[in-house]
SEVEX-800845 format. One record per residue (C-alpha): residue number from 1; residue in one letter; x, y, z. Coordinates in steps of 0.05 Angstrom, whole numbers. Example, Ala and Ser with C-alpha at 12.3 -4.5 7.8 and 13.67 -1.06 7.14 Angstrom:
<tikols>
<tikol resi="1" resn="a" X="246" Y="-90" Z="156"/>
<tikol resi="2" resn="s" X="273" Y="-21" Z="143"/>
</tikols>
This chain:
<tikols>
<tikol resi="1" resn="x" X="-1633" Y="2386" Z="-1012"/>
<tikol resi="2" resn="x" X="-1576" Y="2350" Z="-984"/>
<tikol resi="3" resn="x" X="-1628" Y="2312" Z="-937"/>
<tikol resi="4" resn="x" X="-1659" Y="2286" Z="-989"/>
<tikol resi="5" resn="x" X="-1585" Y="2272" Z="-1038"/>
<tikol resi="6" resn="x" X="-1572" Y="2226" Z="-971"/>
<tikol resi="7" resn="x" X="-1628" Y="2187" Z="-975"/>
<tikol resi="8" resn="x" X="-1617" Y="2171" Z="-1044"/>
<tikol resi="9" resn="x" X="-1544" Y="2155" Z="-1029"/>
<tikol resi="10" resn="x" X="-1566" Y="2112" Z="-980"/>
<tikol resi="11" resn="x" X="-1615" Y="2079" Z="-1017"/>
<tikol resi="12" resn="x" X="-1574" Y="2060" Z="-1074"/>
<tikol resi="13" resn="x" X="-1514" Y="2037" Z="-1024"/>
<tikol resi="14" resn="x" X="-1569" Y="1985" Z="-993"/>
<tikol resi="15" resn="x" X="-1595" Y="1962" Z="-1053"/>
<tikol resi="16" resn="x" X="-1531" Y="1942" Z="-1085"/>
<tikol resi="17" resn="x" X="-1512" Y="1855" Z="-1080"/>
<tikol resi="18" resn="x" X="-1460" Y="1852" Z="-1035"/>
<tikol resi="19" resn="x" X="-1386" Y="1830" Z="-1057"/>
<tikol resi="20" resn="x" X="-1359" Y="1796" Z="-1007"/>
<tikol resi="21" resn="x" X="-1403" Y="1725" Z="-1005"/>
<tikol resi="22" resn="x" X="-1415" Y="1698" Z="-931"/>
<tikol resi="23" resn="x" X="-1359" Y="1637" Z="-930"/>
<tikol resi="24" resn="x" X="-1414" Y="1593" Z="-893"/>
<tikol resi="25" resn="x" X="-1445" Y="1594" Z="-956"/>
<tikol resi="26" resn="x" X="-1398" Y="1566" Z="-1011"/>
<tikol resi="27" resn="x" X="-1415" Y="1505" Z="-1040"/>
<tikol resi="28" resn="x" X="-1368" Y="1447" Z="-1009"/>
<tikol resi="29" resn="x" X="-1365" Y="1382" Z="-1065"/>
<tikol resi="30" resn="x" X="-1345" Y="1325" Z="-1065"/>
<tikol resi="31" resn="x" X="-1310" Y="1278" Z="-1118"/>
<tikol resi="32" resn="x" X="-1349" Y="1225" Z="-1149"/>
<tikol resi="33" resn="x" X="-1321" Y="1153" Z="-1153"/>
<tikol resi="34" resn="x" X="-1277" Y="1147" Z="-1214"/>
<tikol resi="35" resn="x" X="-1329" Y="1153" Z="-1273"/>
<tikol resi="36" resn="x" X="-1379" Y="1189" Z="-1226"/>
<tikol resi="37" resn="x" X="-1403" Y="1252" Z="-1228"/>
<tikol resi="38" resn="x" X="-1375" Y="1301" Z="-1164"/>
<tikol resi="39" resn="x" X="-1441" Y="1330" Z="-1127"/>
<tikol resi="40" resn="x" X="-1452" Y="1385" Z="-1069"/>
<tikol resi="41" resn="x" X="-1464" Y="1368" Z="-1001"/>
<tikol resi="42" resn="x" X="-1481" Y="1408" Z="-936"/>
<tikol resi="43" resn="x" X="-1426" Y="1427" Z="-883"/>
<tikol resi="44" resn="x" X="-1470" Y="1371" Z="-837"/>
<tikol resi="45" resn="x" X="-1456" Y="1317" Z="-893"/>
<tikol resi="46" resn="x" X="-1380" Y="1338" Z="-894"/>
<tikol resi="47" resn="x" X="-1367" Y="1324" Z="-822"/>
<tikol resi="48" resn="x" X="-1401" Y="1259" Z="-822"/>
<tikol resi="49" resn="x" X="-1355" Y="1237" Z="-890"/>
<tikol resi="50" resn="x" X="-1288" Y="1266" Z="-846"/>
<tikol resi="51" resn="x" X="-1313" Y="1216" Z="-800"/>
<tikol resi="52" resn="x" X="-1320" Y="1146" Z="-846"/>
<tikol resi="53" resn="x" X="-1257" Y="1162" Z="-875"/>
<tikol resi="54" resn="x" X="-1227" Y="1104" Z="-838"/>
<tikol resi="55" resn="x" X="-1204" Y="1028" Z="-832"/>
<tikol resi="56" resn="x" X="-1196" Y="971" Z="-777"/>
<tikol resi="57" resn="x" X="-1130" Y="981" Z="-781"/>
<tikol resi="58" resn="x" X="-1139" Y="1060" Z="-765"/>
<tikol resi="59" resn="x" X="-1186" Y="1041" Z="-707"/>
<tikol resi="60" resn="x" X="-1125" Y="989" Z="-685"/>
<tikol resi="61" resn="x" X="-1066" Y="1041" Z="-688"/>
<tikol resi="62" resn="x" X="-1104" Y="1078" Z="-644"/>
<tikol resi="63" resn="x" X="-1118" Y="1034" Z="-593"/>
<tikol resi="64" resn="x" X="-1059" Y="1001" Z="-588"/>
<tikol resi="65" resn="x" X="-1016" Y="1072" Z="-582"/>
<tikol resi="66" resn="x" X="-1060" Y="1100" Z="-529"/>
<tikol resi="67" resn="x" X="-1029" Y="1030" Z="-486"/>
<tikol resi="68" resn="x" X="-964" Y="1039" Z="-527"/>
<tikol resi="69" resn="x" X="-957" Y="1118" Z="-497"/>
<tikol resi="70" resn="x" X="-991" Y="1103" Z="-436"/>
<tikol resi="71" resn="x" X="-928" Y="1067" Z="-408"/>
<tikol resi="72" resn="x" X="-882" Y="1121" Z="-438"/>
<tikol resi="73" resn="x" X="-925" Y="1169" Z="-385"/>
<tikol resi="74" resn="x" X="-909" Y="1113" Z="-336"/>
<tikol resi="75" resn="x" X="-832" Y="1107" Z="-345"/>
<tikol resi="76" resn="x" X="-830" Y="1174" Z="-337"/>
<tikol resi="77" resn="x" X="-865" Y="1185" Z="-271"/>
<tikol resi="78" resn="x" X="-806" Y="1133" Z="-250"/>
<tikol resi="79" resn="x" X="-757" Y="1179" Z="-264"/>
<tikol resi="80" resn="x" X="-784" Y="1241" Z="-224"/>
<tikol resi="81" resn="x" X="-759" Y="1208" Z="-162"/>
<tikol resi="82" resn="x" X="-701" Y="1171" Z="-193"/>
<tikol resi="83" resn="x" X="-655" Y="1198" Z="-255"/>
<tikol resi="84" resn="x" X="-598" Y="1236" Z="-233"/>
<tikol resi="85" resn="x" X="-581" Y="1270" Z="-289"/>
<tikol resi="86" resn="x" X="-616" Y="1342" Z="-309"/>
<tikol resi="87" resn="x" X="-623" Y="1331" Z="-384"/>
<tikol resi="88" resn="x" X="-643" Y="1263" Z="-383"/>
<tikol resi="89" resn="x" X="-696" Y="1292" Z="-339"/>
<tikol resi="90" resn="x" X="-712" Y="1335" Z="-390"/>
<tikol resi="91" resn="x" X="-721" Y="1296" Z="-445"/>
<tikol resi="92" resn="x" X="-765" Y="1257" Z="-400"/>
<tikol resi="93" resn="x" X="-809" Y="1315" Z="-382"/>
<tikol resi="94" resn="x" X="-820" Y="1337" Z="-452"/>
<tikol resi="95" resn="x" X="-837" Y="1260" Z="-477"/>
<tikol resi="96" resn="x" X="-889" Y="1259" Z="-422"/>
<tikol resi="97" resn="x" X="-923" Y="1324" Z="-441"/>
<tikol resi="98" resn="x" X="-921" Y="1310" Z="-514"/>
<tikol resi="99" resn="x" X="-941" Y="1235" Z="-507"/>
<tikol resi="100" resn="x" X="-1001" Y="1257" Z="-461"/>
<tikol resi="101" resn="x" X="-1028" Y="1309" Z="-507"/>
<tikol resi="102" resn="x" X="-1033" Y="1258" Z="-552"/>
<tikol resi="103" resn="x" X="-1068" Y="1202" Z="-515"/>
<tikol resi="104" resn="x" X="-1118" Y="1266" Z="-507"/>
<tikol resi="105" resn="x" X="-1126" Y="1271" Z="-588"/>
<tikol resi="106" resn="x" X="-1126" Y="1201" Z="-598"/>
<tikol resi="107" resn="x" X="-1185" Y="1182" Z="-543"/>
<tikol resi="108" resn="x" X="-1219" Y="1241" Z="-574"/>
<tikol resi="109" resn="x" X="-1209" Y="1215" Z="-647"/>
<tikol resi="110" resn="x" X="-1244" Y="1152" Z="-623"/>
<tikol resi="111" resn="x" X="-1302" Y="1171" Z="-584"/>
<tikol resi="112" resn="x" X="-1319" Y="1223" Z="-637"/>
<tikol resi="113" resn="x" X="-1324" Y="1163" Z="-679"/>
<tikol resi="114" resn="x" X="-1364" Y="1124" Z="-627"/>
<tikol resi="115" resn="x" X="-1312" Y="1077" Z="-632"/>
<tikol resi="116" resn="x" X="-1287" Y="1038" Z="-566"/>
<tikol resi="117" resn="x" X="-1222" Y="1071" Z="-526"/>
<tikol resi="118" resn="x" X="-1191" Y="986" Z="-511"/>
<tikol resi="119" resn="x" X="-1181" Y="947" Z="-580"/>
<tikol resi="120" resn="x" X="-1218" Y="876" Z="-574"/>
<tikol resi="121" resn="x" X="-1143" Y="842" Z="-581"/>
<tikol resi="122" resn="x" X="-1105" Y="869" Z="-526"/>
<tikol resi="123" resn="x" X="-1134" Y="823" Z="-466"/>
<tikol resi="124" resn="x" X="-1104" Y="821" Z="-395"/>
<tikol resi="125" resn="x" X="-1041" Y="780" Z="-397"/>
<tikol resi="126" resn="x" X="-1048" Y="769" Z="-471"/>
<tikol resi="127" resn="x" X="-1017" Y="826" Z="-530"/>
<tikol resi="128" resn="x" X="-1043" Y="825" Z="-603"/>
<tikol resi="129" resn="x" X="-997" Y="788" Z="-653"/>
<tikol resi="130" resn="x" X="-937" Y="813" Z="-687"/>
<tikol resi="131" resn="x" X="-955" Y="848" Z="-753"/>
<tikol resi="132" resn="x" X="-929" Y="809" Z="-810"/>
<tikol resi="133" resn="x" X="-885" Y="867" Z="-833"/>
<tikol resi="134" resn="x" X="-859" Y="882" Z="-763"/>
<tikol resi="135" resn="x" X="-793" Y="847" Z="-753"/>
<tikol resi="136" resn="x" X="-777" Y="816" Z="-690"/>
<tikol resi="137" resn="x" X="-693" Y="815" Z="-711"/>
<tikol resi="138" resn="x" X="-699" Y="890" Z="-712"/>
<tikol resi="139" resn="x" X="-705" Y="894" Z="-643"/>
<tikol resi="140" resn="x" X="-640" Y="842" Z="-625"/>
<tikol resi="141" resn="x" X="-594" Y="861" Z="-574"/>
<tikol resi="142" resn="x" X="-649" Y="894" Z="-526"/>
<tikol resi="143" resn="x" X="-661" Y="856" Z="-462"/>
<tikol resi="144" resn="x" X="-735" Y="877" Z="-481"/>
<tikol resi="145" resn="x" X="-743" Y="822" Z="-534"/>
<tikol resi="146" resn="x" X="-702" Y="771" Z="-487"/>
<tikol resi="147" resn="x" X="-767" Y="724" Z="-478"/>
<tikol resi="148" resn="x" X="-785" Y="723" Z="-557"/>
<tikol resi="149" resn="x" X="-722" Y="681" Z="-566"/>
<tikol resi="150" resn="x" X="-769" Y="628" Z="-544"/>
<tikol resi="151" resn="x" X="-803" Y="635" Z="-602"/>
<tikol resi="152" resn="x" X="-750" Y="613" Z="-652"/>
<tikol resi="153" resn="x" X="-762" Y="558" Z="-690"/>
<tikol resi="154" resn="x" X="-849" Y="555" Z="-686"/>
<tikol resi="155" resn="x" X="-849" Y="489" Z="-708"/>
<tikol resi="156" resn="x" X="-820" Y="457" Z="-655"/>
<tikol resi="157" resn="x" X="-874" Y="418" Z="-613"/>
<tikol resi="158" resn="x" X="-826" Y="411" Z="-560"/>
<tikol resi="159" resn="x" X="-817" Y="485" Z="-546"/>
<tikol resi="160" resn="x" X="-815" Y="512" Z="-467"/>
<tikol resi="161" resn="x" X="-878" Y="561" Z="-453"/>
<tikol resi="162" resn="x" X="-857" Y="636" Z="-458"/>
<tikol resi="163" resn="x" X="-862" Y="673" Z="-393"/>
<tikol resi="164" resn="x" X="-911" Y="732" Z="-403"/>
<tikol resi="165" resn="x" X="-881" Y="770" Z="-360"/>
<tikol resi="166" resn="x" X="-821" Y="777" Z="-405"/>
<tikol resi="167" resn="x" X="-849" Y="785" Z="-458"/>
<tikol resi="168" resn="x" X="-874" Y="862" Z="-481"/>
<tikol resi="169" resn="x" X="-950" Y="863" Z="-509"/>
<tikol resi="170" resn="x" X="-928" Y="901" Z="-572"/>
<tikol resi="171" resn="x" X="-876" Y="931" Z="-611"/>
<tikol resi="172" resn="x" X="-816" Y="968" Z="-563"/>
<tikol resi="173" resn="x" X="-858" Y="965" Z="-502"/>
<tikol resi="174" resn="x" X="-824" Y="936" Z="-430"/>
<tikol resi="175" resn="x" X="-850" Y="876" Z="-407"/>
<tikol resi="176" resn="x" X="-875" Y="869" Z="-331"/>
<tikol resi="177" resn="x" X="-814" Y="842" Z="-312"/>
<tikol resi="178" resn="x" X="-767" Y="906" Z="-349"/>
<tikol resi="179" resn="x" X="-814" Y="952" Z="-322"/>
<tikol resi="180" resn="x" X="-802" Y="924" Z="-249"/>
<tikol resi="181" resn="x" X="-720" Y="929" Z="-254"/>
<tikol resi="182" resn="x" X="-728" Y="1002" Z="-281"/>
<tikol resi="183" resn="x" X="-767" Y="1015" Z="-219"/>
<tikol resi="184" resn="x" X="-719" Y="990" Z="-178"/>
<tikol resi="185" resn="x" X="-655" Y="1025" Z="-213"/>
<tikol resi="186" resn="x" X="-635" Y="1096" Z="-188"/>
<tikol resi="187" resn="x" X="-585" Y="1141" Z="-209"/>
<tikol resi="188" resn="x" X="-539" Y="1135" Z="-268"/>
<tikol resi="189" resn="x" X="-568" Y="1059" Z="-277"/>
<tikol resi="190" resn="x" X="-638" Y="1082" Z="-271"/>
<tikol resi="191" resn="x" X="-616" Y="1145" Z="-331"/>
<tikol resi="192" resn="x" X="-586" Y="1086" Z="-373"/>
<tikol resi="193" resn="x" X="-649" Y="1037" Z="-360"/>
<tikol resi="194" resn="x" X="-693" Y="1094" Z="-373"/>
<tikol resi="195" resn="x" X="-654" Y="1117" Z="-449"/>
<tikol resi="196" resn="x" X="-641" Y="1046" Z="-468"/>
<tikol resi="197" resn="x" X="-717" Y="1027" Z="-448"/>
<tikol resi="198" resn="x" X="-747" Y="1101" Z="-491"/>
<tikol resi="199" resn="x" X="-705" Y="1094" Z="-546"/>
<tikol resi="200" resn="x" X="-733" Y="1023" Z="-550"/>
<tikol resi="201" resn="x" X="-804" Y="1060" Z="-540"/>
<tikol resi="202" resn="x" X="-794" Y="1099" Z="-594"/>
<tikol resi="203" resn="x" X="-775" Y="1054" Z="-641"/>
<tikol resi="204" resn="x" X="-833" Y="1015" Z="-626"/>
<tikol resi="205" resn="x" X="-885" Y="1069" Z="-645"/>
<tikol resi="206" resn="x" X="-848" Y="1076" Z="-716"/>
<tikol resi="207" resn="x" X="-857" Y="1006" Z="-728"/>
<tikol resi="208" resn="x" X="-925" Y="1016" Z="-708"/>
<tikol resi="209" resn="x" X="-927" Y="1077" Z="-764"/>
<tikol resi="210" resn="x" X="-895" Y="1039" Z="-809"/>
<tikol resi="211" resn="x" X="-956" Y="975" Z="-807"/>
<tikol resi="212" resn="x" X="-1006" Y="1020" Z="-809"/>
<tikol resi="213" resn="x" X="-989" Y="1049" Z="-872"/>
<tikol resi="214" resn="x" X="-961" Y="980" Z="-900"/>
<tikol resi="215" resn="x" X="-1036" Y="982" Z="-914"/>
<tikol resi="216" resn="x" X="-1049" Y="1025" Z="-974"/>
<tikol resi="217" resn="x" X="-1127" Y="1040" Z="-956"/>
<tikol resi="218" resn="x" X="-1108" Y="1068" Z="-877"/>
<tikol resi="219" resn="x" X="-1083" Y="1126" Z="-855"/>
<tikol resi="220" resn="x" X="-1116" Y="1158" Z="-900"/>
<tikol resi="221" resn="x" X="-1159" Y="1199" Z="-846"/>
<tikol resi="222" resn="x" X="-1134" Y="1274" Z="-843"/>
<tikol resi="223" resn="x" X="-1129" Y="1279" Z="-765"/>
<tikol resi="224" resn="x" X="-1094" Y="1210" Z="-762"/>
<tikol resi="225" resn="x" X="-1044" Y="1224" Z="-817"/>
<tikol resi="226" resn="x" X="-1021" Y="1291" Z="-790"/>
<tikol resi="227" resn="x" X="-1008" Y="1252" Z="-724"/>
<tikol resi="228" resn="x" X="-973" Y="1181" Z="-751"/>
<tikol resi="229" resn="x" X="-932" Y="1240" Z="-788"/>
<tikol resi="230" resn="x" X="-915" Y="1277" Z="-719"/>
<tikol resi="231" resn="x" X="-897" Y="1219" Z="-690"/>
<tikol resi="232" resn="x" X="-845" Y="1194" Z="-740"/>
<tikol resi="233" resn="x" X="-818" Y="1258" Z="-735"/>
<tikol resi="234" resn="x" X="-816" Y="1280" Z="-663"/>
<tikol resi="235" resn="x" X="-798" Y="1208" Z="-644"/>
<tikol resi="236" resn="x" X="-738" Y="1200" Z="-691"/>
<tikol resi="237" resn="x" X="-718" Y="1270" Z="-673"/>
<tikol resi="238" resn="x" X="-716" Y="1240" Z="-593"/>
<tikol resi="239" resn="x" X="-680" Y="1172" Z="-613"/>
<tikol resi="240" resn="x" X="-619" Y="1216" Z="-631"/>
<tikol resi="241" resn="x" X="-624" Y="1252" Z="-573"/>
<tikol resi="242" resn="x" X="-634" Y="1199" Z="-526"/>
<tikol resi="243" resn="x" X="-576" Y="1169" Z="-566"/>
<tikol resi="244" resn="x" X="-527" Y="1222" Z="-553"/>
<tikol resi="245" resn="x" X="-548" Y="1223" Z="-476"/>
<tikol resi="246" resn="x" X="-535" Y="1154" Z="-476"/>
<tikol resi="247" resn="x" X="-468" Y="1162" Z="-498"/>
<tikol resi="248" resn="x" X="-454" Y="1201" Z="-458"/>
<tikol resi="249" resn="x" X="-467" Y="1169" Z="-387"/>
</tikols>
């Protein structure tokens, strides 16, 4: 008897739905345009809308900050053999690991994207032009920037030539010639070169943030925004710190 009270058990266990729904299998939709109707799509169609959600000037931020980090890295392999002080070493450790993780996501954001790693603009010798809403005043009083005061005035014919090698390829970088005298610095000169020269980085990359999303259609991309939003933070956090190191020298 209870054999058989078992099977029944069993039988009506089995043949009820289950309640839990397999998560693989809810709908995803997405939003029509305004005045269009939403419809479903498949997980495959998903992924390949994640991956159109972007603009030139996306495509550009990430080209140019992959250079723009890439001589953070740099700088900072200078001061393994150089800085003298401990917490300027420090700081310079943990922008190197951060900054390098990122190149990481940011090459992988392209080529995910088929997209090229070098944007078309940045040529040997020869950096993109200023953005419009990028200001060249804000960057006054850095030996960086000396070379652009050869731009004042563009409508003088009779200008000199600017030397490229004073001259940074974009926003807060070191030009050839900065990067050579921090190279040759050691010691409490090298750990004011090297703050003065980062916190001149870092500024740099905001005003890159700030450009991108100058344009209302970009940085709109999910991965992208979560990073232009760790670098504004992370970065500011470092300009204060690099600030009170300075001050400190």
């Amino acid at each position: 008897m209870l054999h058989y009270l078992g099977i029944a058990l069993a039988g009506l266990i089995l043949g009820q739905d289950p309640v839990v729904q397999d998560p693989a299998a809810a709908p995803i939709v997405n939003p029509g345009a305004p005045g269009a109707a939403s419809r479903q799509i498949t997980a495959a169609e998903a992924v390949d809308l994640s991956r159109t959600t972007y603009t030139d000037e996306d495509v550009r931020f990430m080209q140019h900050m992959i250079v723009h980090h890439g001589q953070a890295v740099e700088m900072v392999e200078l001061l393994q053999t150089r800085a003298s002080s401990p917490a300027v070493r420090a700081i310079g450790r943990r922008i190197a690991l951060s900054q390098a993780a990122e190149i990481d996501l940011m090459q992988t954001w392209l080529l995910s994207r088929g997209l090229p790693l070098e944007a078309a603009d940045l040529h040997a010798g020869h950096g993109p032009a200023a953005p419009a809403s990028t200001s060249h005043d804000a960057h006054a009083g850095h030996d960086a920037h000396a070379g652009r005061d050869a731009h004042a005035g563009h409508g003088d014919h009779g200008a000199a030539p600017v030397d490229p090698d004073t001259v940074p390829i974009m926003p807060g970088m070191l030009s050839p010639a900065q990067m050579r005298v921090l190279a040759a610095a050691e010691g409490p000169e090298f750990d004011r070169l090297f703050l003065e020269g980062m916190i001149q980085h870092h500024q740099g990359a905001l005003d890159m943030v700030d450009e991108l999303l100058s344009h209302s259609d970009s940085g709109n991309d999910p991965m992208l925004s979560d990073f232009a939003s760790s670098v504004v933070a992370d970065q500011s956090a470092e300009i204060l710190r690099m600030q009170s190191l300075l001050s400190e020298l």
